[in-house]
SEDOMAR-625167 format. One record per residue (C-alpha): x, y, z. Coordinates in steps of 0.25 Angstrom, whole numbers, plus 5000, padded with zeros to 4 digits. Layout:
BEGIN
XYZ...
***
This chain:
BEGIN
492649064994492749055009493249165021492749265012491249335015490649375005489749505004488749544998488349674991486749734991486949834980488049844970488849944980488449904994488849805002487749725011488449665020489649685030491049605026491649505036493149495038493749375031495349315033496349375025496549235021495549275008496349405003496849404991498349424989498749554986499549584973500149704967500449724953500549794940500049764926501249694917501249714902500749554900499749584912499149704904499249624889498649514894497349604902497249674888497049544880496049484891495149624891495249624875494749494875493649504884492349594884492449704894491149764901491549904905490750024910491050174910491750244924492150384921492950384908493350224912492850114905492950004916492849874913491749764923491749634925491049534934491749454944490949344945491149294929492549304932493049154932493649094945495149094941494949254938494249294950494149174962493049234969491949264955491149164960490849234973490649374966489249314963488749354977489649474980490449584977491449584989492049454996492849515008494449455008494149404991493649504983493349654988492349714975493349754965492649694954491449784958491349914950490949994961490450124961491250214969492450154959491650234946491350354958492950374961493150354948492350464941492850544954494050544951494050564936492650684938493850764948494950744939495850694950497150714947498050584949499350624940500550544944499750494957499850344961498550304964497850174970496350114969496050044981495049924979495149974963494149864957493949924944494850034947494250144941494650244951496150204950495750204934495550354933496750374940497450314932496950384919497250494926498750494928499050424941500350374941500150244944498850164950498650054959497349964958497049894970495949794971495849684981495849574971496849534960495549484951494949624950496249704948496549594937495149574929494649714932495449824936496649804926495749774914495049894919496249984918496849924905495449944896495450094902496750114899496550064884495450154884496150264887497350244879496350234867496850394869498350374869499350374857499850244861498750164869499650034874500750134881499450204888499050074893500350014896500750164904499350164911499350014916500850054920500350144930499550034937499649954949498749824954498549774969497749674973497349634990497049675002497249825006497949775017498849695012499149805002499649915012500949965012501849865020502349905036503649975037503550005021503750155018503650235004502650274994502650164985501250124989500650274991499650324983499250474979497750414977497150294980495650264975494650174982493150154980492150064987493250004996492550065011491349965009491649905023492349955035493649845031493849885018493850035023494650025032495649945025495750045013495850155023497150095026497450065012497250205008498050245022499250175018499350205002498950345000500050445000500250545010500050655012499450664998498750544994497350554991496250434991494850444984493950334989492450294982491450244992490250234998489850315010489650185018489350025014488149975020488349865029489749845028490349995035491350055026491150175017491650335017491050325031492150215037493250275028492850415035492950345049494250285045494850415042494350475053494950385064496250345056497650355063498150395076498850515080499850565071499750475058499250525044497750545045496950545031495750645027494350595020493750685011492350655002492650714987491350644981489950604987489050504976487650504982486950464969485650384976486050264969487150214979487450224992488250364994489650364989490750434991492250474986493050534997494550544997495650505009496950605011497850635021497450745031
***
């Protein structure tokens, strides 16, 4: 790979070293699609073929893998996984199960928060265990956003379709469960930026009632920029956004503390100003501090 910096990470959560910028040359395009009946066949067959490794989240069963035995025509960059877990521009951690994704996650499903009939999206979803719950939960319809194609393909819809065959073990007729909930799904992949609404392009087409983010404030960029994400897709006055993070990211700014800042000096006189609130504080010893806080309009 060249252009890209690569950064490393001390501990399985924390970044080590601050980012530098790179062209967007090295983005990824961005893709926006939803599963097809031959798309979802042909996922089944390959995760029926194959063993699965999975792990317990809340009443989840999600399914891991690692990056770096994937082959170089499924995932360009495996190779380079061996000595990172984020390569600013390429691949921004969605492989990773991280752990404010299982924090949000039991969160949401402990508080019995209610997303009957709500559109809801997962920013930077990995596994998408957040966005998950929410869907098993009634939302309407569910986007799962990730940075990169590769994770959205070989881990975030497998992901989806083995809990929803799981779950439809419990239904009278356990392919329509599977086929409705996979309905109610949608996939994009890029850069938040490039996925903002476009200029001079009005309606609610792409407003959410919730949208889900976790351990996407690890530097003062990628806070920023979700800030702005969040900004433009969440619905007003309504909308609500629960975001999973750590209070701050050694070494590479970001955290609740940047995201607070954000908020605080956000827009000028007269526009729609946004409210922070902390609902959950996880101070366990084991980690840095984290925390769940949520975004709405004031």
């Amino acid at each position: 790979m060249s252009g890209g910096f690569v950064f490393d990470f001390g501990t399985d959560d924390q970044p080590a070293q601050a980012e530098e910028e790179v062209g967007d040359e090295s983005k990824p395009a961005c893709k926006q699609w939803k599963l097809s009946g031959s798309d979802l066949e042909r996922t089944l067959t390959e995760m029926h073929e194959e063993e699965q490794k999975t792990m317990p989240v809340g009443d989840l069963r999600v399914i891991t893998l690692q990056p770096t035995l994937l082959s170089k025509d499924q995932c360009p960059f495996s190779n380079e996984l061996k000595s990172s877990d984020i390569i600013q521009g390429v691949y921004e951690g969605g492989f990773k199960l991280w752990s404010c994704a299982e924090d949000l996650g039991k969160y949401l499903a402990d508080e019995n928060i209610n997303f009957s009939n709500k559109k809801v999206l997962e920013a930077g979803c990995g596994h998408g265990v957040p966005a998950m719950t929410a869907l098993f939960k009634g939302a309407s319809s569910v986007v799962f956003q990730d940075y990169n194609e590769e994770v959205l393909k070989l881990l975030t819809i497998p992901n989806i379709i083995a809990n929803a065959e799981s779950k439809a073990r419990r239904s009278v007729d356990a392919t329509a469960f599977v086929e409705d909930t996979v309905a109610k799904t949608q996939f994009w992949a890029g850069d938040w930026g490039d996925l903002l609404p476009k200029e001079g392009v009005s309606g609610d087409a792409n407003q959410y009632d919730v949208i889900l983010s976790t351990d996407t404030l690890y530097t003062v960029r990628t806070a920023r920029s979700l800030f702005r994400f969040i900004r433009s897709h969440l619905a007003f006055p309504d909308g609500i956004a629960y975001i999973g993070s750590k209070t701050m990211y050694f070494g590479c700014g970001g955290g609740v503390s940047e995201l607070e800042g954000l908020v605080a000096s956000d827009g000028d006189a007269g526009a729609k100003k946004m409210c922070l609130k902390l609902v959950k504080n996880l101070a366990d010893g084991l980690d840095n501090d984290r925390q769940i806080v949520s975004l709405t309009w004031a």
